[in-house]
Structures are given as C-alpha cells and as structure tokens.
Backbone bond lengths (Angstrom), bond angles and torsions (degrees), N, CA, C in turn:
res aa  C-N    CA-C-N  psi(-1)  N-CA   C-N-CA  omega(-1)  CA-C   N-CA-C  phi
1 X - - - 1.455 - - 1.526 108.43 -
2 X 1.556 118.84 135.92 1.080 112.18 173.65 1.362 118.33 -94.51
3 X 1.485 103.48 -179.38 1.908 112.45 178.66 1.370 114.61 -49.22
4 X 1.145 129.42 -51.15 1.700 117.67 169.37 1.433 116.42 -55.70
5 X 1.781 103.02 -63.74 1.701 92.19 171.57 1.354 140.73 -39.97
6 X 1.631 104.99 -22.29 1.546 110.12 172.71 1.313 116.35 -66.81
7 X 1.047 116.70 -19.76 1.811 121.72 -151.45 1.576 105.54 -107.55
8 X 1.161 104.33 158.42 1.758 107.33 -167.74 1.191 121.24 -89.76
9 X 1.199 124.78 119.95 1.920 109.44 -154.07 1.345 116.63 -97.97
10 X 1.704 105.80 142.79 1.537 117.15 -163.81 1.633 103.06 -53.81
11 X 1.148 124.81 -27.37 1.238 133.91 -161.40 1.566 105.03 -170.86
12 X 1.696 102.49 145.58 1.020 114.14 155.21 1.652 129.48 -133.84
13 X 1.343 97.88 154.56 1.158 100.54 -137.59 2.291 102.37 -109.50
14 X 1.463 164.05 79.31 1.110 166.54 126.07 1.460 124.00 8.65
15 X 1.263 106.47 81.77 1.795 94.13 -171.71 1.836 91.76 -132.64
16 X 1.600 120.78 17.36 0.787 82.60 146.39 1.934 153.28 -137.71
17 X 1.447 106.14 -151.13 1.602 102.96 -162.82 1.736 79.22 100.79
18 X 1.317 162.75 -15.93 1.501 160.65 137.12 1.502 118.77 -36.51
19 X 1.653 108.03 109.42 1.522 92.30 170.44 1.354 100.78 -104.59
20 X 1.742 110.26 -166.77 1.617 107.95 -166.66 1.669 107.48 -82.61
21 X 0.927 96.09 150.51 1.665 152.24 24.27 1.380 110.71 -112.49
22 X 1.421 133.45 1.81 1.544 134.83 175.20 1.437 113.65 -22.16
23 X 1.900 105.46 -71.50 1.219 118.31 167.66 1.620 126.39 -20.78
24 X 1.674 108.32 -45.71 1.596 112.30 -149.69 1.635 94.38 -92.07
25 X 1.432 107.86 -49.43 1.262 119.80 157.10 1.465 134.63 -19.28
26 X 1.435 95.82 -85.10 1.716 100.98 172.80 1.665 107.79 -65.51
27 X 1.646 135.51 -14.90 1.272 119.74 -178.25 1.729 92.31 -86.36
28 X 1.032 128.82 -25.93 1.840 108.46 -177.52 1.467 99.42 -77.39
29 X 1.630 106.05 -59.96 1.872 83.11 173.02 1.419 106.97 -38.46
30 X 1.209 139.94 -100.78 1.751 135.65 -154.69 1.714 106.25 -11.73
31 X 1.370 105.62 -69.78 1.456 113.00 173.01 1.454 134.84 -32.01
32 X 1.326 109.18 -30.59 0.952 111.32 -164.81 1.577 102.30 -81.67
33 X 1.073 104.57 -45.26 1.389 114.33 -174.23 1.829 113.15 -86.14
34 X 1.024 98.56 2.00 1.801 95.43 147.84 1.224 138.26 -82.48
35 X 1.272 149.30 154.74 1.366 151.42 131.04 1.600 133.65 -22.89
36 X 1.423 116.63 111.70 1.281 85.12 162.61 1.006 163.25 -9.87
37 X 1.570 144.97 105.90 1.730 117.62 167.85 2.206 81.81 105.57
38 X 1.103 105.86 -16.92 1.694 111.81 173.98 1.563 108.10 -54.88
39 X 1.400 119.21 148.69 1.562 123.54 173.90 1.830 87.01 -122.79
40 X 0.901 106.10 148.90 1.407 149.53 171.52 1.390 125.12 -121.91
41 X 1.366 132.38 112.11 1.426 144.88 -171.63 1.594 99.83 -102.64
42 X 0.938 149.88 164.20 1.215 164.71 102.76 1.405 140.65 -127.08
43 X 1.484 101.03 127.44 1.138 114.04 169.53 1.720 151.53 -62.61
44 X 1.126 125.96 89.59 1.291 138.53 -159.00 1.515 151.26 -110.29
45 X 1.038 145.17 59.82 1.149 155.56 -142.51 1.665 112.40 -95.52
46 X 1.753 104.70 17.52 1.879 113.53 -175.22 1.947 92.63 -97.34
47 X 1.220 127.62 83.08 1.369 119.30 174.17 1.718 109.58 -24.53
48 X 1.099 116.02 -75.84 1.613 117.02 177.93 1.189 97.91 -46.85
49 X 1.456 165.67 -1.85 1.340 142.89 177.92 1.935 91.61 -109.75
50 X 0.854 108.80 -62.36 1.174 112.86 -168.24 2.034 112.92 -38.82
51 X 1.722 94.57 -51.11 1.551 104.00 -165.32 1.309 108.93 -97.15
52 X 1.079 119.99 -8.89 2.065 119.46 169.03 1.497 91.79 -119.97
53 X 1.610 95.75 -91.27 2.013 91.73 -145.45 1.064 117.00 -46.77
54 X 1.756 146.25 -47.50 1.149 136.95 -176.76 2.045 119.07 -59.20
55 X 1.145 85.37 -38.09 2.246 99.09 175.88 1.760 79.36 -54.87
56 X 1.912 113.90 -73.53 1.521 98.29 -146.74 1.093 115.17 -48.01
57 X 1.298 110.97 -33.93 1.804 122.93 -161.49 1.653 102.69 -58.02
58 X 1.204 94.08 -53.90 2.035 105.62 -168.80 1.117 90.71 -72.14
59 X 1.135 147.16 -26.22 1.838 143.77 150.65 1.440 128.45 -24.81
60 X 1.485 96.85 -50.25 1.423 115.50 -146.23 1.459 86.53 -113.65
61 X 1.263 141.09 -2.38 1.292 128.11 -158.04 2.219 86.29 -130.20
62 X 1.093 87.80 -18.45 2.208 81.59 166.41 1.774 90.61 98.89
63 X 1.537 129.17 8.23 1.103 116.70 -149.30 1.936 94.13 -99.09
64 X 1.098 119.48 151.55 1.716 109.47 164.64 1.644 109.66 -75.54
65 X 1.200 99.02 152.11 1.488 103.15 -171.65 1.664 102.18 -143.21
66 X 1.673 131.36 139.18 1.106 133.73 169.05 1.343 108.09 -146.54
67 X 1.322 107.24 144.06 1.850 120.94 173.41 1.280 115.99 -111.41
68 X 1.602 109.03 132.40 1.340 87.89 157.76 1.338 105.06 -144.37
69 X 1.377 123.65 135.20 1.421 144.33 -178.54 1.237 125.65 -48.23
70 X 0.897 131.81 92.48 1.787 120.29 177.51 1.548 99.01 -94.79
71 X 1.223 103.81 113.95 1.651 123.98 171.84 1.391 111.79 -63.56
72 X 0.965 112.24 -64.99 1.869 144.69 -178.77 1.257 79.35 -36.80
73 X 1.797 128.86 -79.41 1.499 117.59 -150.97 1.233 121.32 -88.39
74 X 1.468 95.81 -8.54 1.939 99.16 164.63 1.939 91.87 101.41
75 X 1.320 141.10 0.90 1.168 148.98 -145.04 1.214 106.49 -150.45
76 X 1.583 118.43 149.35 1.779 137.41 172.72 1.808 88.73 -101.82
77 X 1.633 86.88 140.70 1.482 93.93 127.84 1.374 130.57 -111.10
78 X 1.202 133.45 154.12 1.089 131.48 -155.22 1.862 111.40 -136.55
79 X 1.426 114.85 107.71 1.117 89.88 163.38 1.121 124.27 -160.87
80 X 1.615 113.38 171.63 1.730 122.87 -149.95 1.753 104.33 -126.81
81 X 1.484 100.53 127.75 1.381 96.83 160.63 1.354 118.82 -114.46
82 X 1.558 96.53 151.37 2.296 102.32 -154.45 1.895 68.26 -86.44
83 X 1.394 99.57 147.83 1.154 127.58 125.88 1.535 146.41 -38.83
C-alpha cells in the first residue's frame, strides 16, 4: 500500500459504471470544492479515466496522485492530494 492509500480520505468520491469524461469531470468538480492539503479517493472502473486522464490531470495540476488496482473487484482506487 502506498502513502496516499494509507491515509484516510477527505472525501470519497463514486464514478463508477462512468465512462470518460464523467470521471475527469466530477473529480475537478470534487476538487474544487476541497481544501488544501485534502485527499480525495475515487472510485473507478472507466480504464481510460483511471490510466491517462485522471494521472495527467493530477500531473498537470502539481497534485500527488496514486492507483491502485483491485483485480478481484474489476475497479482502481484512485487517489489525489490538492495541493
């Protein structure tokens, strides 16, 4: 488990059964309306959201970002801390 996954998240976030851009969408809304220094979890099962747009986004926005795959449930969790 990594350093985000350890930590207890400000919010979590249901997108899926969401294909793109739902995912990218409803995770900047969430964001926006958090706090700094906020973690954000989301849940995801859109391959293209999970393995490009959400990484680039938390990329491009300075934010940390980690995945982790749940095979078993067919779904990532995914998550980003805002800056």
């Amino acid at each position: 488990m990594g350093e985000l996954a350890g930590m207890t998240p400000t919010e979590t976030l249901d997108v899926l059964g969401r294909v793109c851009p739902y995912p990218l969408v409803l995770t900047k809304k969430a964001l926006e309306k958090l706090p700094g220094g906020s973690l954000l979890k989301i849940l995801c099962d859109a391959p293209a959201s999970a393995e490009d747009s959400l990484p680039r986004y938390a990329e491009r926005q300075g934010y940390k970002f980690e995945s982790v795959k749940l095979d078993d449930k067919g779904y990532w969790e995914l998550y980003i801390q805002k800056s």
